[in-house]
C-alpha positions as CSV (number, residue, x, y, z in Angstrom):
1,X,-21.8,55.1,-38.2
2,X,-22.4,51.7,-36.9
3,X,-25.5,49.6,-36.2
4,X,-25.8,48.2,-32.6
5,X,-28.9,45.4,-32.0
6,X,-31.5,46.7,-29.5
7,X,-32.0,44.9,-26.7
8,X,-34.4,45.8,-23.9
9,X,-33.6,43.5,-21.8
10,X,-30.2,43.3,-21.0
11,X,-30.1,46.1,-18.5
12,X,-33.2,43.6,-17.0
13,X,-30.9,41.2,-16.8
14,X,-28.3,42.9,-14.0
15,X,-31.0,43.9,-12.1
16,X,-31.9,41.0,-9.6
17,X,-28.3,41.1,-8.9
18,X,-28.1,44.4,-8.4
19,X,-31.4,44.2,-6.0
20,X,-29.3,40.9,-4.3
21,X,-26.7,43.3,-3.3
22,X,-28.7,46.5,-2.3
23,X,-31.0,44.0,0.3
24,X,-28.5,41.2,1.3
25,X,-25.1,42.6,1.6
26,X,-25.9,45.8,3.3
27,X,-23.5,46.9,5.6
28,X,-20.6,44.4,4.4
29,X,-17.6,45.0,3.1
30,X,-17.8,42.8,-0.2
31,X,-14.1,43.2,-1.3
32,X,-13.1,42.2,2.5
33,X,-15.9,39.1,2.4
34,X,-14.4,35.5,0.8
35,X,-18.4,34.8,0.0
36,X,-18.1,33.7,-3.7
37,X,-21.5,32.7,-4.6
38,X,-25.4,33.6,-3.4
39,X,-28.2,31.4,-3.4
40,X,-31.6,32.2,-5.0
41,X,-34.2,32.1,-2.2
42,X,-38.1,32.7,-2.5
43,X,-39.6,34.4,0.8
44,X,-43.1,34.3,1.6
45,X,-46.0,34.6,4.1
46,X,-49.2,33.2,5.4
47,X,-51.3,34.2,8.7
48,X,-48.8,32.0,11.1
49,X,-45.2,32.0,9.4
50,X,-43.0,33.0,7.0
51,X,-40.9,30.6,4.8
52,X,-37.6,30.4,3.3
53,X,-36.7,28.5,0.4
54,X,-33.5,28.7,-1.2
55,X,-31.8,26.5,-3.8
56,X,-28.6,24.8,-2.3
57,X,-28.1,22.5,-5.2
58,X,-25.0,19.8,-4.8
59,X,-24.5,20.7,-0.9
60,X,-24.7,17.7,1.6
61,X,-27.0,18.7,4.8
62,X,-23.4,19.0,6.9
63,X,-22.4,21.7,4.6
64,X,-24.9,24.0,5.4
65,X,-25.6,26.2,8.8
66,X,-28.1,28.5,9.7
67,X,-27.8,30.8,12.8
68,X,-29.6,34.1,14.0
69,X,-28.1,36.4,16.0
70,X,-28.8,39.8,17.1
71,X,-32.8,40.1,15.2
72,X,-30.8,38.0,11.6
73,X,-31.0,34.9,10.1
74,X,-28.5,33.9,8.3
75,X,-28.0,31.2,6.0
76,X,-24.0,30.0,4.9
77,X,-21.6,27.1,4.3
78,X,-19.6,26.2,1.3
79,X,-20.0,24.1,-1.6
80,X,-17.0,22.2,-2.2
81,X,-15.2,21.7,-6.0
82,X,-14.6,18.5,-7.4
83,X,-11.6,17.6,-8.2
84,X,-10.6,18.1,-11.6
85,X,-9.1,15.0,-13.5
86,X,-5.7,15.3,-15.4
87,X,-6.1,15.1,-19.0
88,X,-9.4,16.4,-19.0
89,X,-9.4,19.9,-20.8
90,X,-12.5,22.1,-19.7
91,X,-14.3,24.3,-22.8
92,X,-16.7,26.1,-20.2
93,X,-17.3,25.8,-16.1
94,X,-20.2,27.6,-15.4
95,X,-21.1,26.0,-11.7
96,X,-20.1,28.1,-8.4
97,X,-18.3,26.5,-5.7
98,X,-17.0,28.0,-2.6
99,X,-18.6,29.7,0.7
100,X,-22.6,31.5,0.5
101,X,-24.6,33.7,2.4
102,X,-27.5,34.9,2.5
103,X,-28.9,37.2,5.5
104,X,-32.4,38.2,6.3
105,X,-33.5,40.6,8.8
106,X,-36.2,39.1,10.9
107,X,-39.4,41.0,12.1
108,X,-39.6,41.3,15.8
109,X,-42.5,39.7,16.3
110,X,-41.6,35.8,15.5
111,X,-40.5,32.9,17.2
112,X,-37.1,32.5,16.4
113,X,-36.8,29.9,19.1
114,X,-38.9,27.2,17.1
115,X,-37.8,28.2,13.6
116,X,-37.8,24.4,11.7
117,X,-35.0,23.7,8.7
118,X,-36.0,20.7,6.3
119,X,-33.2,20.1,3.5
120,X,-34.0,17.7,0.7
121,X,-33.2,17.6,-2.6
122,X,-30.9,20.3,-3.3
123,X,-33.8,22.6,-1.8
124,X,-33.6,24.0,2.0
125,X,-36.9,25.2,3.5
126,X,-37.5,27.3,6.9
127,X,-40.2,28.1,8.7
128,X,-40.1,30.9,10.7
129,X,-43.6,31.2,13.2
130,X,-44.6,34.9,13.7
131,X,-45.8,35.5,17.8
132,X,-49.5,35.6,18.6
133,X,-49.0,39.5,18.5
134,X,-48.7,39.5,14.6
135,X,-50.9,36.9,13.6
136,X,-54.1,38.6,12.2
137,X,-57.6,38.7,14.6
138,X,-60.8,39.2,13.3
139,X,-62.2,41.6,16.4
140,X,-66.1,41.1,17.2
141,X,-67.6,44.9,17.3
142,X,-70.0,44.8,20.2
């Protein structure tokens, strides 16, 4: 009989991952795709838009494209390797490089025609204006 260490949370652990790939990669083929890495992005929502922040650490502004088509946003590029120096002998490279994407389903009811990117820092943001139709009313009972 051997002893193994408990630890509760390493299933917790795969699970984001796991949640990653249920919401964002629906529908695709992920041994056909050549997408290597995902960003981590927060989503949220007021009364008048929803926002999109993901972490694009080390990417220039040119290396990064966002497009919707067909009711998605989507959010890719590539983040390029640096070049590895002769001589130098690695112990550990633990840093992603290649192409991302991430893919959100938009809610019918925005404005996808003034949806505004700002990159800075390593940190993209998007704002995404819902229509008139979903922002909240108060109605006066008369």
């Amino acid at each position: 009989m051997t002893l193994v260490q408990l630890n509760p949370s390493r299933n917790l652990v795969s699970r984001p991952k796991e949640i990653d790939r249920f919401f964002n990669n629906f529908n695709l083929n992920l041994e056909e795709s050549d997408t290597v890495w995902t960003p981590r992005v927060d989503v949220s929502e007021n009364e008048k838009e929803y926002t999109i922040v993901a972490e694009l650490p080390g990417l220039k502004k040119e290396d990064i494209h966002v497009n919707v088509e067909n009711g998605y946003l989507k959010i890719l590029g590539e983040k390029k390797s640096e070049e590895k120096t002769e001589g130098k002998n690695y112990h550990q490279i633990e840093r992603k490089y290649g192409k991302f994407e991430r893919s959100f389903r938009l809610p019918k009811l925005v404005k996808s025609g003034e949806i505004k990117a700002k990159y800075e820092n390593g940190v993209l943001m998007l704002s995404i204006p819902k229509s008139e139709q979903t922002v909240a009313k108060q109605i006066e009972i008369n």
